[in-house]
C-alpha positions as a Markdown table, in Angstrom:
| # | Residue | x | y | z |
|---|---|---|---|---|
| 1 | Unk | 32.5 | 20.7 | -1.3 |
| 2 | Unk | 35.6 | 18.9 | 0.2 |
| 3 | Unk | 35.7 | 15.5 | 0.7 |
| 4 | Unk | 37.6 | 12.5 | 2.0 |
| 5 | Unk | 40.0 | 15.1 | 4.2 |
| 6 | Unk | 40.6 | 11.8 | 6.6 |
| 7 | Unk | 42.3 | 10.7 | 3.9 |
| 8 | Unk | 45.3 | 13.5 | 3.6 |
| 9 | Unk | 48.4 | 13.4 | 5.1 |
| 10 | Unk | 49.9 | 16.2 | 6.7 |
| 11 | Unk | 53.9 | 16.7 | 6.4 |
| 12 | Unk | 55.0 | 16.9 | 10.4 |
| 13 | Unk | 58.2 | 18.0 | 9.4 |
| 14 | Unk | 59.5 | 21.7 | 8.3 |
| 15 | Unk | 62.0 | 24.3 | 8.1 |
| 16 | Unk | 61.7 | 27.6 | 9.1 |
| 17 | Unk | 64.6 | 30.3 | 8.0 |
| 18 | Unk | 65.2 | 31.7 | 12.0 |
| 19 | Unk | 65.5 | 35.3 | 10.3 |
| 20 | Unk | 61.9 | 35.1 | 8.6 |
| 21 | Unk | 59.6 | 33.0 | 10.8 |
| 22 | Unk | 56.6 | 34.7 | 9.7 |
| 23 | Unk | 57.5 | 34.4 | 5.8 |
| 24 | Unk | 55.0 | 33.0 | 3.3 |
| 25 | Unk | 57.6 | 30.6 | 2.4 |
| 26 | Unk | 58.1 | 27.6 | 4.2 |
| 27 | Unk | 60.5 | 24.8 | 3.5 |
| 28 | Unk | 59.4 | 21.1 | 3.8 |
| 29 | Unk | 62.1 | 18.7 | 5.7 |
| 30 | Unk | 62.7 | 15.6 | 3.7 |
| 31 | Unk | 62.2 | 12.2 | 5.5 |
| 32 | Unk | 65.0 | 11.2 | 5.4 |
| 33 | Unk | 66.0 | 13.5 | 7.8 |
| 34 | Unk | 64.1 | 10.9 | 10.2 |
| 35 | Unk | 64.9 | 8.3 | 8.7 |
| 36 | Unk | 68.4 | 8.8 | 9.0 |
| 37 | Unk | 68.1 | 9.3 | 13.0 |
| 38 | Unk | 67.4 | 12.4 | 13.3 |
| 39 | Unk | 65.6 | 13.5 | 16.8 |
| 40 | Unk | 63.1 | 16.0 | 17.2 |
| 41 | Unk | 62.8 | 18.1 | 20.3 |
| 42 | Unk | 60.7 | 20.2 | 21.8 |
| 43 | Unk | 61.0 | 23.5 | 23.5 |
| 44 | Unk | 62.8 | 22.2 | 26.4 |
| 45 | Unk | 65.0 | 20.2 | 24.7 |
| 46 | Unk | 62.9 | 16.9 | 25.4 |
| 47 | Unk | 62.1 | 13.8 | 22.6 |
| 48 | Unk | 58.2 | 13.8 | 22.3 |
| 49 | Unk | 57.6 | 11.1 | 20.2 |
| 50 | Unk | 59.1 | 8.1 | 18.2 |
| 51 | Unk | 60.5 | 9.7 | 14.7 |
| 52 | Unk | 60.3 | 6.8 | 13.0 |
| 53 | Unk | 56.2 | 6.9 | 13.7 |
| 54 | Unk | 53.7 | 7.4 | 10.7 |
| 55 | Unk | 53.1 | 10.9 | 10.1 |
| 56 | Unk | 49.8 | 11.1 | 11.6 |
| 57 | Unk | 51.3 | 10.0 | 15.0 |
| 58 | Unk | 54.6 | 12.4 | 14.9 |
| 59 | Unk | 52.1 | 15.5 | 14.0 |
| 60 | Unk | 49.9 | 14.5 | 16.7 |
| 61 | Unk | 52.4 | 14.1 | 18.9 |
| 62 | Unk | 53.4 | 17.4 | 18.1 |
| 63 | Unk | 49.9 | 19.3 | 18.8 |
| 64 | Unk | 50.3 | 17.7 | 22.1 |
| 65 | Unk | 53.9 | 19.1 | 22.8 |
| 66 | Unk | 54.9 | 23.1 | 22.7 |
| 67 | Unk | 57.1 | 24.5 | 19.8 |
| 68 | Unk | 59.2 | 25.4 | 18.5 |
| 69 | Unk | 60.4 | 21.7 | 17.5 |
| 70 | Unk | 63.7 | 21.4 | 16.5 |
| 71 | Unk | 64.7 | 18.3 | 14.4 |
| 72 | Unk | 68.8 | 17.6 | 15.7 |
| 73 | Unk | 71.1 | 14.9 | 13.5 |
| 74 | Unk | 74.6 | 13.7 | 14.6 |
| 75 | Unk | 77.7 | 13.8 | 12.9 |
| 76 | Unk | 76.9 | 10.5 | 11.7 |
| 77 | Unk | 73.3 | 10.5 | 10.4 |
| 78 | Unk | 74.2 | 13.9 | 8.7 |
| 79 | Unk | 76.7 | 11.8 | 7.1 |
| 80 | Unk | 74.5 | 9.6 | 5.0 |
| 81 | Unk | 72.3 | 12.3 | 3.6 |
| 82 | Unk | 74.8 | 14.7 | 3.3 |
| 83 | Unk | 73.2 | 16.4 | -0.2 |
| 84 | Unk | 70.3 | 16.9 | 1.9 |
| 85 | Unk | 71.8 | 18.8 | 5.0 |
| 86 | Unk | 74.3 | 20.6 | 2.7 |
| 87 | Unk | 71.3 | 21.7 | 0.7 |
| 88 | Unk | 69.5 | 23.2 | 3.9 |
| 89 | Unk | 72.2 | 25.0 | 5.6 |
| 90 | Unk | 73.1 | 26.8 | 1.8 |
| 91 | Unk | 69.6 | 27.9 | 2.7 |
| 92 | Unk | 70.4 | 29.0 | 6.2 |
| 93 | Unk | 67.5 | 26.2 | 7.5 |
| 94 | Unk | 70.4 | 24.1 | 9.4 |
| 95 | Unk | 73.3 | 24.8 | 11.5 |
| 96 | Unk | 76.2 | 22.3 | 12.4 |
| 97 | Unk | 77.3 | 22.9 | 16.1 |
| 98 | Unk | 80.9 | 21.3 | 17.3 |
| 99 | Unk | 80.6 | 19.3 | 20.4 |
């Protein structure tokens, strides 16, 4: 029997690799990532919900918006975790895009 599933938490935030969306493996995004001011988007390129929001909320938002999500950071939030995003894109999980 299961019980208390009201109580777990679901992680809103993951990576996919773009050249194996269907793999088994899946990547969780740290918090920080948000934390930091990172935005998340939805398909049309539109904020959906406040990323600073418990996780409950920003996954909720998220059933209510169409994918794919994409989490973006500028130059400066980047910055202050930069193990973190240097970490992903060695994993091919994050891009840095010139503006």
């Amino acid at each position: 029997d299961t019980v208390d599933l009201q109580l777990v938490q679901v992680h809103p935030a993951g990576l996919v690799h773009p050249d194996e969306p269907d793999s088994k493996i899946k990547f969780l995004a740290a918090e920080a990532l948000r934390g930091v001011g990172g935005v998340l988007l939805d398909k049309n390129g539109k904020r959906f919900a406040n990323e600073l929001g418990r996780r409950d909320y920003v996954t909720g938002r998220m059933w209510k918006s169409e994918g794919p999500f994409r989490l973006v950071l500028n130059s400066k939030s980047s910055n202050e975790i930069t193990w973190h995003c240097k970490h992903y894109m060695g994993r091919g999980l994050m891009k840095i895009y010139k503006t």
